[in-house]
Backbone as a printed PyTorch tensor [residue, N CA C, xyz], in Angstrom:
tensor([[[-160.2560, -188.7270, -161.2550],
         [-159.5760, -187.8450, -160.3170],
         [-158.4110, -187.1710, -161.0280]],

        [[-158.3020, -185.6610, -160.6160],
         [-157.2900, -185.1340, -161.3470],
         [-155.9390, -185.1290, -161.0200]],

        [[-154.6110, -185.2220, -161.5470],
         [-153.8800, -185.6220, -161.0450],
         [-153.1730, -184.4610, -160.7020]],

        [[-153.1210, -183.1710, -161.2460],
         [-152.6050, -182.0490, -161.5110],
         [-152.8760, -181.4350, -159.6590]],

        [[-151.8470, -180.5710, -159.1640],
         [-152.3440, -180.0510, -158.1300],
         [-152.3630, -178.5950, -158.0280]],

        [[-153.4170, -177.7590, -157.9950],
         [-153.5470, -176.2590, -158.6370],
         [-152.3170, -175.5630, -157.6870]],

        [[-152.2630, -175.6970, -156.1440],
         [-152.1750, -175.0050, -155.2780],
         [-151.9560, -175.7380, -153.3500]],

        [[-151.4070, -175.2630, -152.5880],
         [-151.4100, -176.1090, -151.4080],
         [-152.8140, -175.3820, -150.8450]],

        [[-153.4630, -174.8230, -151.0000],
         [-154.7800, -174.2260, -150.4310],
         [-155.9160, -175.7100, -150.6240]],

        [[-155.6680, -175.8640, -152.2380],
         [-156.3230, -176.6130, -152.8370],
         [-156.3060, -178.3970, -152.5050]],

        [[-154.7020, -178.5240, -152.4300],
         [-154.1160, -179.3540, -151.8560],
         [-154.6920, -179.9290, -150.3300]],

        [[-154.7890, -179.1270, -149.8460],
         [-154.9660, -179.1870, -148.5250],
         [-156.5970, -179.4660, -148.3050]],

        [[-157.0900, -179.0850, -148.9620],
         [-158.9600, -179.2210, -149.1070],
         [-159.0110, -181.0320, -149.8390]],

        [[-158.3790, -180.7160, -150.6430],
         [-158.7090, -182.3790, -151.4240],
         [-158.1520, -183.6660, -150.7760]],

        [[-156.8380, -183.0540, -149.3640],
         [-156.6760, -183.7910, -148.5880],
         [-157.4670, -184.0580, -148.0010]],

        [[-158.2490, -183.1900, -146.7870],
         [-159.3870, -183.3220, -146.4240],
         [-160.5030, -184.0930, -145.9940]],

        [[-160.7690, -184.2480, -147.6940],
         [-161.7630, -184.8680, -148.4410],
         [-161.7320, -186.2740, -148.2850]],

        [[-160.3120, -186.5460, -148.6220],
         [-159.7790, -187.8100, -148.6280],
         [-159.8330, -188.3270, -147.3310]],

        [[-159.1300, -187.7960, -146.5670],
         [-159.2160, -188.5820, -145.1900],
         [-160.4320, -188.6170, -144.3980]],

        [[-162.0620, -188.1210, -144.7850],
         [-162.9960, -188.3530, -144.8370],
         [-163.3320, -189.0060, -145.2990]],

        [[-163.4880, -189.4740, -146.5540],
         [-163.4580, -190.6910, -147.2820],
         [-163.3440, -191.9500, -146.9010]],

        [[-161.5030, -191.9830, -146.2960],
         [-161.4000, -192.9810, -146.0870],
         [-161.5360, -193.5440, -144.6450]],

        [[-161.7210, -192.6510, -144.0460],
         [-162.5250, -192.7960, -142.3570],
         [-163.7460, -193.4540, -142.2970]],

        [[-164.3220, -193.1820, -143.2810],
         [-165.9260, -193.4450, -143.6710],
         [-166.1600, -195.0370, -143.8600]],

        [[-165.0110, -195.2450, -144.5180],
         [-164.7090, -196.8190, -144.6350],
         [-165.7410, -197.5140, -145.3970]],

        [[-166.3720, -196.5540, -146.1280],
         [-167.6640, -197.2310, -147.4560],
         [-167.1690, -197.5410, -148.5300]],

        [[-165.6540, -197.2440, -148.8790],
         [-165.2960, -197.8910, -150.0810],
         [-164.6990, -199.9650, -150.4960]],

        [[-164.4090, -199.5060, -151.6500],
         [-163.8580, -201.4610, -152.1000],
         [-162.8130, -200.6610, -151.6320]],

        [[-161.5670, -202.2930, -151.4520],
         [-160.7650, -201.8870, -151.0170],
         [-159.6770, -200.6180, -152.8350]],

        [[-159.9880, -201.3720, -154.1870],
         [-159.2290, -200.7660, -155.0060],
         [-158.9290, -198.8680, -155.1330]],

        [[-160.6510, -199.1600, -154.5260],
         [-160.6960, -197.3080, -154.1780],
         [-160.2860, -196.8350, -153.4160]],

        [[-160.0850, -197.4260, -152.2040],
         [-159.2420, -196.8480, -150.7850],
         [-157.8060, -196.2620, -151.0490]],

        [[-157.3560, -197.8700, -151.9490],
         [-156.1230, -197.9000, -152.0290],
         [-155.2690, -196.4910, -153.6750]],

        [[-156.7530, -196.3990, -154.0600],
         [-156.6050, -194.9140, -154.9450],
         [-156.5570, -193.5080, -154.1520]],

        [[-157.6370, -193.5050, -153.2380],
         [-157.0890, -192.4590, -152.4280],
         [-155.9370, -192.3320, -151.9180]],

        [[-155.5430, -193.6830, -151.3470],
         [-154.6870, -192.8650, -150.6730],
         [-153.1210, -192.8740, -151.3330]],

        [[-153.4890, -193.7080, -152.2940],
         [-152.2110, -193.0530, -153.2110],
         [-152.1590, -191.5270, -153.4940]],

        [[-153.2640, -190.7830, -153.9900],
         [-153.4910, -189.5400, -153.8400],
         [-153.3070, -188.5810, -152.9260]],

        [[-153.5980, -189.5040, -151.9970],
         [-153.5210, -188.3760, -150.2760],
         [-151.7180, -188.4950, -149.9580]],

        [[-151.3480, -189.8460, -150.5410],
         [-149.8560, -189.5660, -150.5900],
         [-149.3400, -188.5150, -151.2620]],

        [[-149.3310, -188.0960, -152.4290],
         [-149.3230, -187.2690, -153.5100],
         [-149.1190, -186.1930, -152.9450]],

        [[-150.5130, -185.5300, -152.6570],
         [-151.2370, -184.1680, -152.0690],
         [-150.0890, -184.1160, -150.8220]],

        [[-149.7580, -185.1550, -150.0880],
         [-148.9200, -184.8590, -148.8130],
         [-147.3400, -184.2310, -148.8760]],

        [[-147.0980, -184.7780, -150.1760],
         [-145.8970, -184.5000, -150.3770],
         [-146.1780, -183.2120, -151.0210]],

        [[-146.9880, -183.0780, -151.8510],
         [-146.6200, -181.7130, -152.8350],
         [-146.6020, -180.3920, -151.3390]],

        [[-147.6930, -180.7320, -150.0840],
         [-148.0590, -179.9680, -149.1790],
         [-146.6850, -179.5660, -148.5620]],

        [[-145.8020, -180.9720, -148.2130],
         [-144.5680, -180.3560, -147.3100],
         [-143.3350, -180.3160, -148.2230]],

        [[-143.5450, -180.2200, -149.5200],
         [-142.4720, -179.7780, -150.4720],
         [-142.9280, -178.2730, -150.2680]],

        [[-144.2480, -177.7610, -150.1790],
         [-144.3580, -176.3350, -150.6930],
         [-143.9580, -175.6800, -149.0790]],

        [[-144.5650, -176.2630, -148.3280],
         [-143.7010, -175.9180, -146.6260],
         [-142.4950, -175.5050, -146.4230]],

        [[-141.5850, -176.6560, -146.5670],
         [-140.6620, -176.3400, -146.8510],
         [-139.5590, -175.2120, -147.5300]],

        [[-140.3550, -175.5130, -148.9420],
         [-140.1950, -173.8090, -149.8950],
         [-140.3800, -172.4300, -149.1280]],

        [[-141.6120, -172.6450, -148.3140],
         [-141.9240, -171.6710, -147.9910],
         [-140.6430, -171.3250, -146.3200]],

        [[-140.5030, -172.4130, -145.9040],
         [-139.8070, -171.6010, -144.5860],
         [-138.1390, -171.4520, -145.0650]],

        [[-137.6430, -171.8340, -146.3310],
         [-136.7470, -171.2920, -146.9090],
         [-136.3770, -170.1550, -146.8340]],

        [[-137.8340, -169.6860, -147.5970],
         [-137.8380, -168.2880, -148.3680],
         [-137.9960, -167.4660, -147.0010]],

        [[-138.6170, -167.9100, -145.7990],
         [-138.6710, -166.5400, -144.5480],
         [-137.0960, -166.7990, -144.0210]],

        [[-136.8860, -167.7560, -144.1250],
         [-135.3240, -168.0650, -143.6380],
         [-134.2440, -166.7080, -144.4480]],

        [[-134.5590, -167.0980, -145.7680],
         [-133.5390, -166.1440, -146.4010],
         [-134.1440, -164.5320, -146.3900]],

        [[-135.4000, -164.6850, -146.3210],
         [-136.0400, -162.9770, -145.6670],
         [-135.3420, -162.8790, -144.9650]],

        [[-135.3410, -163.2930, -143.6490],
         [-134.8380, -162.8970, -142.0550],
         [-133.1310, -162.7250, -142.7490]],

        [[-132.5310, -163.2480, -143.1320],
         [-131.4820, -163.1060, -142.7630],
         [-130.5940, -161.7170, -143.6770]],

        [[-132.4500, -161.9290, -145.1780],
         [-130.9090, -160.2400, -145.5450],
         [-131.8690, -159.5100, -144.5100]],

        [[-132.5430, -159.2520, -144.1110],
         [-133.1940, -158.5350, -142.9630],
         [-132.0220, -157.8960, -141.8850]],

        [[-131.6200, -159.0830, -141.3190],
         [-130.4950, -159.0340, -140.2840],
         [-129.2030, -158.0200, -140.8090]],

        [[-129.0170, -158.7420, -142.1020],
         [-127.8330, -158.1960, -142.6790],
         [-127.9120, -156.6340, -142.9960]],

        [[-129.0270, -156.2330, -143.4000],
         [-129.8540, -154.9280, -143.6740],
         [-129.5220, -154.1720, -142.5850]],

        [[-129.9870, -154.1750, -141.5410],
         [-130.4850, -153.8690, -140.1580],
         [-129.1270, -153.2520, -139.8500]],

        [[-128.0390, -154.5580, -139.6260],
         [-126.9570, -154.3110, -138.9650],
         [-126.1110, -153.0190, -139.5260]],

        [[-125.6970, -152.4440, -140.6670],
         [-125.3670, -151.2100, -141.4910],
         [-125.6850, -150.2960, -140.5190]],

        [[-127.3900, -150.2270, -140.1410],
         [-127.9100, -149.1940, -140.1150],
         [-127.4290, -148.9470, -138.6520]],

        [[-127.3290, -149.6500, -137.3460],
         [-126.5720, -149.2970, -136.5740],
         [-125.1090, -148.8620, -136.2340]],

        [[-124.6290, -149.1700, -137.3560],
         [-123.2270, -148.7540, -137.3150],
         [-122.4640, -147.2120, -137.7280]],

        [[-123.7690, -146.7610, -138.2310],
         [-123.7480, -146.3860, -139.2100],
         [-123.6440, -144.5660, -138.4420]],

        [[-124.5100, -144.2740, -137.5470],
         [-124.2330, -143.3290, -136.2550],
         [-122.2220, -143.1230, -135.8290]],

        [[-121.9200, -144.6050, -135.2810],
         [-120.8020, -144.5490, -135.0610],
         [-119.5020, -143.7820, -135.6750]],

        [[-120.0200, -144.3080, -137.0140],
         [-119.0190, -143.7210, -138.1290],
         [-119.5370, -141.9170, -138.7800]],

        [[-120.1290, -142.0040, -138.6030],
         [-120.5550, -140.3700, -138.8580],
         [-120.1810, -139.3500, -137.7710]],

        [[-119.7540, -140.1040, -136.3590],
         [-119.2540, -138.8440, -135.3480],
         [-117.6980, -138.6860, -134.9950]],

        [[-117.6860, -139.9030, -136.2030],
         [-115.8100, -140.2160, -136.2580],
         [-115.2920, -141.0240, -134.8360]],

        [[-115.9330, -141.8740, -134.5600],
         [-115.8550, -143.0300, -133.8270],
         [-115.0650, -143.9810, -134.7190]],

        [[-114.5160, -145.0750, -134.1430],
         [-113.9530, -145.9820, -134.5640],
         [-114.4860, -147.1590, -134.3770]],

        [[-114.7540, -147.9370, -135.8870],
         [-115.7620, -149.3410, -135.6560],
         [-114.6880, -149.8670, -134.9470]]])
C-alpha cells in the first residue's frame, strides 16, 4: 500500500475503499488494523486539506468585502459629499 497521498479526490476514493473493506469484515485482524491505520492517515490529510480550503474562501470573502466597500463610497466623494 502506498503511503504517499496524490490528492483529497484521491484521498477520498481510497477512503472509500477502506471502509468497505473493513465493513466486509473478511480480513485477519493485522490487516484490519493496517487499514485503518491508513484510513486514519487519508482522514487527516482530508480535513487538513478542508480546512486549507475554507481558509482560503474565508480570506477570498473578506478582500472581497474590503474591495466592494471603496466602490460604494466612492459616488459619495465624487459629488463632494462628505464621508
Amino acid at each position: 500500500m502506498e503511503n504517499h497521498i496524490k490528492d483529497f479526490e484521491s484521498a477520498i476514493g481510497e477512503l472509500e475503499t477502506i471502509v468497505k473493506t473493513l465493513e466486509a469484515g473478511d480480513l485477519a485482524l493485522e490487516q484490519s488494523l493496517q487499514l485503518f491505520e491508513r484510513g486514519v492517515q487519508l482522514s487527516r490529510f482530508c480535513h487538513t486539506r478542508l480546512e486549507d480550503a475554507e481558509r482560503r474562501i474565508e480570506i477570498l470573502s473578506q478582500n472581497d468585502e474590503r474591495e466592494a466597500a471603496p466602490d460604494t463610497l466612492t459616488p459619495s466623494l465624487e459629488d463632494g459629499s462628505e464621508a
